[in-house]
N, C-alpha and C positions, 0 to 999 in steps of 0.2 A: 387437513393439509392445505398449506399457503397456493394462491393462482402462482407463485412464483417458484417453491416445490416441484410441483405437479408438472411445469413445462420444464423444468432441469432433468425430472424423470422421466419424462417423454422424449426428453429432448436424447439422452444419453442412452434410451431404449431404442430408437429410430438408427442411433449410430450404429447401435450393434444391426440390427438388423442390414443396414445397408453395408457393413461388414463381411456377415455373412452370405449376403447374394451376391457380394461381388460389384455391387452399384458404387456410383457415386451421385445419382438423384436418388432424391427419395420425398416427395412429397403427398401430405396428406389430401382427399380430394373430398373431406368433409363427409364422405357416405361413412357410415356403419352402423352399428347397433349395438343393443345390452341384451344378451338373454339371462333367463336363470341363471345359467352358472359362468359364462366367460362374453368378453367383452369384442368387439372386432370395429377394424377399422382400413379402407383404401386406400391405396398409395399410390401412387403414378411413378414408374421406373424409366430408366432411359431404355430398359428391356422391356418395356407394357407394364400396364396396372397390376397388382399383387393386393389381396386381400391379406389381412394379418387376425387370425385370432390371439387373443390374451388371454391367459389367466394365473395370478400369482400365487396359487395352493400348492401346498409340496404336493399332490399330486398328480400337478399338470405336467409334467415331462412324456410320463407315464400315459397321460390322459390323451395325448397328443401325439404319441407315437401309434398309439395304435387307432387313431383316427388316420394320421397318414396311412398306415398299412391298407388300413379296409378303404380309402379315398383311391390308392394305387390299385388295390384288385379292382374294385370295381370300374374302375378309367380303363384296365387293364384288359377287361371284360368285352371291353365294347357294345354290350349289350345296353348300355342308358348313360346320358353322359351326367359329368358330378365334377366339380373345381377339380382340376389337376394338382394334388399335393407336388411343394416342392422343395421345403425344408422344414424340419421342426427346432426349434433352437430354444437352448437352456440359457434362463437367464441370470447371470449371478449373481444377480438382488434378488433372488426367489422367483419361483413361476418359471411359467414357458410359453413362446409363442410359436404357432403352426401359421406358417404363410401357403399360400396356394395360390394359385389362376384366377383372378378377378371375371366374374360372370355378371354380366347388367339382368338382375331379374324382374321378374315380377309375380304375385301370385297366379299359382296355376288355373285355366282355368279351360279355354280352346286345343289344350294339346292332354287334357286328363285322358282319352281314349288310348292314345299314344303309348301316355306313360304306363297305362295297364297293360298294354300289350308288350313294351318293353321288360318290365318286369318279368312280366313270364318267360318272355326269351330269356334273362338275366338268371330266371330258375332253371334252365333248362340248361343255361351253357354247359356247366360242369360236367352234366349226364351227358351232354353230347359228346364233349370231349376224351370222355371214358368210352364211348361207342367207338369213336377213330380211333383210339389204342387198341382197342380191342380188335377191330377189324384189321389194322396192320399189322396187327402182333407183333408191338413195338416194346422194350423192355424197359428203354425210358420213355414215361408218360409226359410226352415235351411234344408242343405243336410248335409251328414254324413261329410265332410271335411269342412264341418263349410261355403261355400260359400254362401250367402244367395240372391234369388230371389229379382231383382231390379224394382220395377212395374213404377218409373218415370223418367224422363230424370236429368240428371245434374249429381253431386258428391256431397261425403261428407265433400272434404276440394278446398279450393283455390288449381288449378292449373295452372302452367302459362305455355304458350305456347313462346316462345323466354322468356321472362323476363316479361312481359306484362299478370297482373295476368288475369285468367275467372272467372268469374262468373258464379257460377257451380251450382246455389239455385237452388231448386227439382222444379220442371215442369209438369202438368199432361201432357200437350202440347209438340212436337217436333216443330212446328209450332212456340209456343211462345216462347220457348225456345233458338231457334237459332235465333228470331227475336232481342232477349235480347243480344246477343254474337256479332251480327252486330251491334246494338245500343251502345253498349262500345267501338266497332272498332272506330265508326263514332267520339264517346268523344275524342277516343285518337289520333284522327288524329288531331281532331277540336284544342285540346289543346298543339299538339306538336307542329303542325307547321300551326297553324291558318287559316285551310283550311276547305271552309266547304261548298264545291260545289258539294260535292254526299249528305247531307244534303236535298234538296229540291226532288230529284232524288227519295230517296228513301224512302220519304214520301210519292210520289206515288207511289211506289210496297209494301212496306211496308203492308198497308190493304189488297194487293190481292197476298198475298204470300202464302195464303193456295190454291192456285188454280196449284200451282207446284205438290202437294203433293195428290192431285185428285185420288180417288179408291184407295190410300195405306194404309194399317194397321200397323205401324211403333212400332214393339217392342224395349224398350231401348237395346241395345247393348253396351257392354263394348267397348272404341274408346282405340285404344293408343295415338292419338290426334296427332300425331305431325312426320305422314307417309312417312317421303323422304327419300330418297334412301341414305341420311348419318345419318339415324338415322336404318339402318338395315346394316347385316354382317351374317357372318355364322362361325363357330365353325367346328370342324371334325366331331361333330355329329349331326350339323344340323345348320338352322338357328337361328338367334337371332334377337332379336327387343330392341332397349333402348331410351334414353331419351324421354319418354313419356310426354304426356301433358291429360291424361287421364279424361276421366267423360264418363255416359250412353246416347248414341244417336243413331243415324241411323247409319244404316253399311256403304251407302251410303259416307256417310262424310269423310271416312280413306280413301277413295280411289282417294278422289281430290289432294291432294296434292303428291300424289304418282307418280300421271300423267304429276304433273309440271315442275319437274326439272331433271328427267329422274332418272336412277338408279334401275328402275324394268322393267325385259325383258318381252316380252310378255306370255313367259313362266306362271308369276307371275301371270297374267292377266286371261290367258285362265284357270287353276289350280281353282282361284278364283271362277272366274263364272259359271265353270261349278257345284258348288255346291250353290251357291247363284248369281244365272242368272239378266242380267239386267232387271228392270220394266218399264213399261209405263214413257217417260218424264225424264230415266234417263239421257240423258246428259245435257238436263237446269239446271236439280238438279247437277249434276255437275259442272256445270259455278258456281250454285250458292255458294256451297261450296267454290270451288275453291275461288270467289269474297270474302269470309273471311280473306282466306289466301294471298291474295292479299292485304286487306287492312293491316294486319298484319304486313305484309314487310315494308308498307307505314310509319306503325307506329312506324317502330324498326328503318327505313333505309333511312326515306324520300320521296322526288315525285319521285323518280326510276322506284317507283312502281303504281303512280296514276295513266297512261294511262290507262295499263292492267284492274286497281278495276272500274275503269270510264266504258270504253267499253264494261265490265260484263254487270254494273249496269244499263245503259242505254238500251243494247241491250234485259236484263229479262222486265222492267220497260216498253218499247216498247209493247213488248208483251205480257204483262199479266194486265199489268192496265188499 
Protein backbone atom coordinates (compact mmCIF):
# COMPACT_ATOMS: atom_id res chain seq x y z
CA UNK A 1 0.00 0.00 0.00
CA UNK A 2 1.04 3.62 -1.44
CA UNK A 3 2.41 6.36 1.78
CA UNK A 4 -0.45 8.18 -0.11
CA UNK A 5 -3.16 5.13 0.44
CA UNK A 6 -2.45 4.57 3.91
CA UNK A 7 -2.93 8.49 5.04
CA UNK A 8 -6.43 8.48 2.94
CA UNK A 9 -7.15 5.42 5.15
CA UNK A 10 -6.17 6.83 8.17
CA UNK A 11 -7.29 9.81 7.27
CA UNK A 12 -11.01 8.69 6.62
CA UNK A 13 -10.65 6.18 9.74
CA UNK A 14 -9.71 9.21 12.24
CA UNK A 15 -13.10 10.94 10.85
CA UNK A 16 -15.26 8.27 11.82
CA UNK A 17 -13.90 8.10 14.90
CA UNK A 18 -14.10 11.70 15.70
CA UNK A 19 -17.72 11.15 14.53
CA UNK A 20 -18.56 8.84 16.82
CA UNK A 21 -17.07 10.55 20.01
CA UNK A 22 -18.68 13.38 19.20
CA UNK A 23 -15.32 15.49 18.69
CA UNK A 24 -14.12 17.80 16.55
CA UNK A 25 -10.19 17.41 17.37
CA UNK A 26 -8.72 14.63 17.01
CA UNK A 27 -5.05 14.49 16.83
CA UNK A 28 -2.58 11.86 16.67
CA UNK A 29 0.16 12.19 19.62
CA UNK A 30 2.69 9.64 17.94
CA UNK A 31 2.47 7.15 21.10
CA UNK A 32 1.19 3.52 20.27
CA UNK A 33 2.19 0.28 19.54
CA UNK A 34 1.90 -3.17 17.42
CA UNK A 35 1.13 -6.27 19.34
CA UNK A 36 0.31 -9.80 18.00
CA UNK A 37 -2.78 -9.41 16.99
CA UNK A 38 -4.17 -5.55 16.87
CA UNK A 39 -2.50 -2.31 16.48
CA UNK A 40 -3.18 1.07 18.63
CA UNK A 41 -2.63 4.46 18.61
CA UNK A 42 -3.19 8.12 20.97
CA UNK A 43 -5.14 10.96 20.13
CA UNK A 44 -5.55 14.04 21.89
CA UNK A 45 -9.39 15.31 22.14
CA UNK A 46 -10.73 18.42 22.97
CA UNK A 47 -12.40 16.03 25.81
CA UNK A 48 -8.64 14.47 26.83
CA UNK A 49 -6.48 12.00 25.25
CA UNK A 50 -8.40 8.66 24.00
CA UNK A 51 -6.30 5.59 23.09
CA UNK A 52 -7.63 3.77 19.99
CA UNK A 53 -7.02 -0.01 19.34
CA UNK A 54 -7.37 -1.42 15.68
CA UNK A 55 -7.95 -4.25 14.10
CA UNK A 56 -9.28 -5.23 10.55
CA UNK A 57 -10.25 -9.06 10.99
CA UNK A 58 -14.10 -9.90 10.70
CA UNK A 59 -13.53 -10.73 14.01
CA UNK A 60 -12.74 -7.72 15.71
CA UNK A 61 -16.29 -6.20 16.33
CA UNK A 62 -16.72 -9.46 18.26
CA UNK A 63 -13.30 -9.20 19.68
CA UNK A 64 -13.79 -5.94 21.00
CA UNK A 65 -17.04 -5.96 22.37
CA UNK A 66 -16.19 -8.12 24.83
CA UNK A 67 -13.05 -6.50 25.78
CA UNK A 68 -15.15 -3.43 26.43
CA UNK A 69 -17.49 -5.57 28.62
CA UNK A 70 -14.68 -7.14 30.82
CA UNK A 71 -12.65 -3.41 30.72
CA UNK A 72 -16.30 -1.99 32.09
CA UNK A 73 -16.70 -4.88 34.93
CA UNK A 74 -13.56 -4.62 35.94
CA UNK A 75 -13.39 -0.30 36.24
CA UNK A 76 -16.76 -1.17 37.54
CA UNK A 77 -15.25 -3.25 40.35
CA UNK A 78 -13.09 -0.84 41.70
CA UNK A 79 -11.07 -3.21 42.92
CA UNK A 80 -7.70 -2.37 40.42
CA UNK A 81 -7.90 0.37 38.04
CA UNK A 82 -7.78 -0.66 33.83
CA UNK A 83 -8.48 2.29 30.71
CA UNK A 84 -11.92 3.15 31.10
CA UNK A 85 -13.77 1.60 27.93
CA UNK A 86 -15.75 4.04 26.01
CA UNK A 87 -16.99 2.99 22.60
CA UNK A 88 -16.21 0.21 20.45
CA UNK A 89 -17.06 1.16 16.58
CA UNK A 90 -17.44 -0.96 13.51
CA UNK A 91 -15.79 -0.06 10.75
CA UNK A 92 -17.16 -0.21 7.30
CA UNK A 93 -13.98 -0.91 5.41
CA UNK A 94 -13.66 -4.07 7.67
CA UNK A 95 -12.37 -4.37 11.25
CA UNK A 96 -13.20 -2.55 14.35
CA UNK A 97 -11.71 -0.10 16.78
CA UNK A 98 -12.06 -0.01 20.72
CA UNK A 99 -11.31 3.55 22.03
CA UNK A 100 -10.85 3.96 25.82
CA UNK A 101 -9.15 6.35 28.54
CA UNK A 102 -5.57 7.28 27.61
CA UNK A 103 -3.22 6.01 30.79
CA UNK A 104 0.59 7.34 30.65
CA UNK A 105 2.31 3.87 31.63
CA UNK A 106 5.17 2.35 32.22
CA UNK A 107 6.33 -1.12 33.08
CA UNK A 108 5.28 -2.34 36.45
CA UNK A 109 7.63 -2.44 38.77
CA UNK A 110 7.37 -0.38 42.61
CA UNK A 111 3.59 -0.92 42.87
CA UNK A 112 3.77 -4.96 41.92
CA UNK A 113 2.91 -5.52 45.74
CA UNK A 114 -0.09 -3.26 45.25
CA UNK A 115 -1.18 -5.04 42.31
CA UNK A 116 -1.17 -8.40 44.17
CA UNK A 117 -3.08 -7.39 46.79
CA UNK A 118 -5.46 -5.63 44.56
CA UNK A 119 -6.13 -8.59 42.65
CA UNK A 120 -7.20 -10.44 45.45
CA UNK A 121 -9.63 -7.87 46.67
CA UNK A 122 -10.80 -7.86 42.72
CA UNK A 123 -11.22 -11.98 43.61
CA UNK A 124 -13.08 -11.36 46.49
CA UNK A 125 -15.48 -8.57 45.37
CA UNK A 126 -18.08 -10.71 43.90
CA UNK A 127 -18.08 -13.19 47.03
CA UNK A 128 -18.46 -10.13 48.98
CA UNK A 129 -21.20 -8.87 47.21
CA UNK A 130 -23.17 -12.12 47.50
CA UNK A 131 -22.54 -11.86 51.47
CA UNK A 132 -24.49 -8.24 51.55
CA UNK A 133 -27.33 -9.89 49.66
CA UNK A 134 -27.40 -12.25 51.65
CA UNK A 135 -27.26 -10.55 54.92
CA UNK A 136 -30.04 -8.08 53.71
CA UNK A 137 -32.13 -10.46 52.25
CA UNK A 138 -32.43 -8.54 49.27
CA UNK A 139 -34.28 -10.23 46.20
CA UNK A 140 -32.48 -8.20 43.88
CA UNK A 141 -28.86 -8.75 44.03
CA UNK A 142 -27.97 -4.82 43.13
CA UNK A 143 -25.67 -2.73 45.42
CA UNK A 144 -25.88 0.99 45.47
CA UNK A 145 -23.26 1.38 42.39
CA UNK A 146 -25.46 -0.64 40.45
CA UNK A 147 -22.65 -3.79 40.49
CA UNK A 148 -24.78 -6.78 40.88
CA UNK A 149 -24.07 -10.31 42.63
CA UNK A 150 -22.89 -13.12 39.99
CA UNK A 151 -24.12 -16.62 41.54
CA UNK A 152 -22.71 -18.71 38.10
CA UNK A 153 -19.45 -19.07 36.32
CA UNK A 154 -19.13 -17.66 32.66
CA UNK A 155 -20.05 -13.89 31.17
CA UNK A 156 -22.49 -12.27 29.54
CA UNK A 157 -20.83 -11.61 26.02
CA UNK A 158 -18.18 -13.46 23.99
CA UNK A 159 -14.70 -12.77 25.16
CA UNK A 160 -11.68 -13.79 23.38
CA UNK A 161 -8.57 -14.39 24.88
CA UNK A 162 -5.71 -13.77 21.92
CA UNK A 163 -8.35 -13.60 18.97
CA UNK A 164 -9.73 -17.01 19.59
CA UNK A 165 -13.33 -16.34 21.10
CA UNK A 166 -14.75 -18.26 24.76
CA UNK A 167 -17.21 -19.48 25.45
CA UNK A 168 -18.54 -17.66 28.29
CA UNK A 169 -22.52 -19.54 28.56
CA UNK A 170 -23.47 -19.50 32.57
CA UNK A 171 -22.39 -22.65 34.42
CA UNK A 172 -23.70 -23.69 37.79
CA UNK A 173 -20.43 -25.87 37.74
CA UNK A 174 -16.58 -24.39 37.77
CA UNK A 175 -15.94 -28.06 37.11
CA UNK A 176 -18.13 -27.99 33.85
CA UNK A 177 -17.32 -24.96 33.09
CA UNK A 178 -13.73 -25.06 32.39
CA UNK A 179 -14.24 -28.51 31.25
CA UNK A 180 -16.25 -26.59 28.30
CA UNK A 181 -13.10 -23.87 27.73
CA UNK A 182 -10.70 -27.08 27.28
CA UNK A 183 -13.12 -28.75 24.90
CA UNK A 184 -12.95 -25.63 22.55
CA UNK A 185 -9.12 -25.52 23.00
CA UNK A 186 -8.94 -29.26 22.03
CA UNK A 187 -11.58 -28.02 18.59
CA UNK A 188 -9.17 -25.32 17.82
CA UNK A 189 -6.18 -27.03 17.81
CA UNK A 190 -7.89 -30.23 16.04
CA UNK A 191 -9.05 -27.76 13.30
CA UNK A 192 -5.94 -25.45 12.91
CA UNK A 193 -3.48 -27.73 12.57
CA UNK A 194 -5.09 -31.31 12.42
CA UNK A 195 -3.77 -32.55 15.54
CA UNK A 196 -5.61 -34.46 17.89
CA UNK A 197 -3.22 -36.40 20.10
CA UNK A 198 -4.35 -34.82 23.52
CA UNK A 199 -7.92 -35.76 22.28
CA UNK A 200 -7.65 -39.56 23.64
CA UNK A 201 -5.46 -38.08 26.86
CA UNK A 202 -8.11 -36.20 27.85
CA UNK A 203 -10.93 -38.33 27.58
CA UNK A 204 -9.30 -39.87 30.45
CA UNK A 205 -9.11 -36.90 32.88
CA UNK A 206 -11.80 -35.40 31.40
CA UNK A 207 -14.43 -37.62 34.01
CA UNK A 208 -12.21 -37.38 36.93
CA UNK A 209 -11.41 -33.63 36.85
CA UNK A 210 -13.54 -32.94 39.69
CA UNK A 211 -11.22 -34.85 42.00
CA UNK A 212 -8.61 -31.64 41.36
CA UNK A 213 -11.21 -29.47 42.98
CA UNK A 214 -11.68 -31.94 46.29
CA UNK A 215 -13.08 -30.09 49.75
CA UNK A 216 -13.23 -26.50 47.71
CA UNK A 217 -16.28 -24.18 47.63
CA UNK A 218 -15.34 -22.19 44.53
CA UNK A 219 -17.30 -18.80 44.48
CA UNK A 220 -17.43 -17.11 40.91
CA UNK A 221 -14.85 -14.39 40.91
CA UNK A 222 -14.52 -11.71 38.40
CA UNK A 223 -10.96 -13.18 36.11
CA UNK A 224 -9.34 -10.33 33.97
CA UNK A 225 -8.47 -13.61 31.91
CA UNK A 226 -5.60 -12.94 30.21
CA UNK A 227 -2.82 -12.27 33.50
CA UNK A 228 0.86 -11.72 32.00
CA UNK A 229 3.08 -9.57 32.84
CA UNK A 230 2.42 -7.52 29.33
CA UNK A 231 -0.87 -7.17 29.93
CA UNK A 232 -0.16 -5.18 33.47
CA UNK A 233 1.97 -1.48 34.03
CA UNK A 234 1.61 1.10 36.58
CA UNK A 235 0.75 4.69 36.32
CA UNK A 236 2.18 7.51 39.22
CA UNK A 237 -0.68 6.37 41.06
CA UNK A 238 -0.69 2.95 40.98
CA UNK A 239 -1.04 0.05 39.08
CA UNK A 240 -2.97 -0.97 36.05
CA UNK A 241 -4.35 -3.94 34.32
CA UNK A 242 -5.63 -4.03 30.49
CA UNK A 243 -6.36 -6.08 27.73
CA UNK A 244 -8.67 -8.33 29.38
CA UNK A 245 -10.10 -11.49 28.38
CA UNK A 246 -12.70 -11.37 31.23
CA UNK A 247 -15.77 -13.91 32.50
CA UNK A 248 -16.63 -15.32 36.44
CA UNK A 249 -14.42 -18.23 37.66
CA UNK A 250 -11.97 -19.34 40.26
CA UNK A 251 -9.42 -16.81 41.58
CA UNK A 252 -7.23 -19.58 41.06
CA UNK A 253 -7.14 -19.38 37.35
CA UNK A 254 -5.53 -15.47 36.97
CA UNK A 255 -2.76 -16.72 38.54
CA UNK A 256 -1.49 -19.43 35.96
CA UNK A 257 -0.53 -17.48 33.52
CA UNK A 258 1.00 -14.77 35.51
CA UNK A 259 3.60 -17.53 36.45
CA UNK A 260 4.34 -18.40 32.91
CA UNK A 261 6.18 -15.90 31.26
CA UNK A 262 7.43 -13.89 34.13
CA UNK A 263 6.73 -10.24 34.55
CA UNK A 264 5.39 -10.54 38.37
CA UNK A 265 8.12 -10.32 41.14
CA UNK A 266 7.42 -12.14 44.10
CA UNK A 267 6.63 -9.11 45.71
CA UNK A 268 3.13 -9.55 43.55
CA UNK A 269 2.82 -13.09 44.90
CA UNK A 270 3.39 -12.92 48.53
CA UNK A 271 0.90 -9.37 48.67
CA UNK A 272 -1.62 -11.89 46.94
CA UNK A 273 -1.52 -14.67 49.14
CA UNK A 274 -1.35 -13.39 52.15
CA UNK A 275 -5.03 -12.28 51.77
CA UNK A 276 -6.33 -15.23 49.58
CA UNK A 277 -3.57 -18.03 50.81
CA UNK A 278 -3.02 -21.12 48.71
CA UNK A 279 -5.61 -24.47 49.18
CA UNK A 280 -5.34 -27.99 49.27
CA UNK A 281 -3.91 -29.28 45.55
CA UNK A 282 -3.18 -25.69 44.51
CA UNK A 283 -0.36 -26.34 42.27
CA UNK A 284 -2.11 -29.31 39.82
CA UNK A 285 -4.75 -26.77 39.74
CA UNK A 286 -2.40 -24.74 38.59
CA UNK A 287 -0.68 -26.99 35.85
CA UNK A 288 -4.20 -27.27 35.00
CA UNK A 289 -4.99 -23.88 34.28
CA UNK A 290 -1.78 -23.13 33.07
CA UNK A 291 -2.47 -26.45 30.44
CA UNK A 292 -5.36 -23.88 28.95
CA UNK A 293 -3.13 -21.50 28.38
CA UNK A 294 -0.83 -23.63 26.79
CA UNK A 295 -3.23 -25.02 24.47
CA UNK A 296 -4.12 -21.52 23.62
CA UNK A 297 -0.64 -20.57 22.33
CA UNK A 298 -0.94 -23.87 20.45
CA UNK A 299 -3.87 -22.64 18.81
CA UNK A 300 -2.81 -18.93 18.13
CA UNK A 301 1.04 -20.05 17.29
CA UNK A 302 1.27 -23.65 16.49
CA UNK A 303 3.30 -27.07 17.92
CA UNK A 304 5.66 -24.44 19.78
CA UNK A 305 3.59 -24.99 22.19
CA UNK A 306 2.35 -28.82 22.25
CA UNK A 307 5.22 -30.25 24.39
CA UNK A 308 4.48 -28.01 27.28
CA UNK A 309 0.07 -28.68 26.78
CA UNK A 310 1.23 -32.59 26.17
CA UNK A 311 3.30 -32.96 29.58
CA UNK A 312 0.47 -31.06 31.59
CA UNK A 313 -2.06 -33.33 30.16
CA UNK A 314 -0.39 -36.44 30.49
CA UNK A 315 1.37 -35.87 33.83
CA UNK A 316 -2.86 -34.51 35.71
CA UNK A 317 -4.30 -37.74 33.42
CA UNK A 318 -1.56 -40.02 35.23
CA UNK A 319 -2.64 -38.95 38.27
CA UNK A 320 -5.90 -38.49 38.70
CA UNK A 321 -7.59 -41.11 36.35
Amino acid sequence: MSDYTQQNKMGSTEELIKQELGVSKLRSTGKGGRGCINQGSAYETENGTVFVKFNNGAEAFEMFEGEYASLAALHASAAVAVPKPMKVIKNPKGGAMLVMEYLEMQSLSKHSALLGEQMARLHLHNAQLGKAQASAEKSVHKQKDGVEYVAKFGFPVTTCCGYLPQDNTWADSWVDFFARKIEQQLKFVEEKHSDRSARPIWSNLMPNLHKLFQGLEITPALMHGDLWGGNAAETQDGPVVFDPASFYGHSEYDLAISKMFGGFGQAFFKSYYAILPKQSGYEDRLDLYQMFHYFNHWSHFGGGYQQSTMSILRRLSKKYS
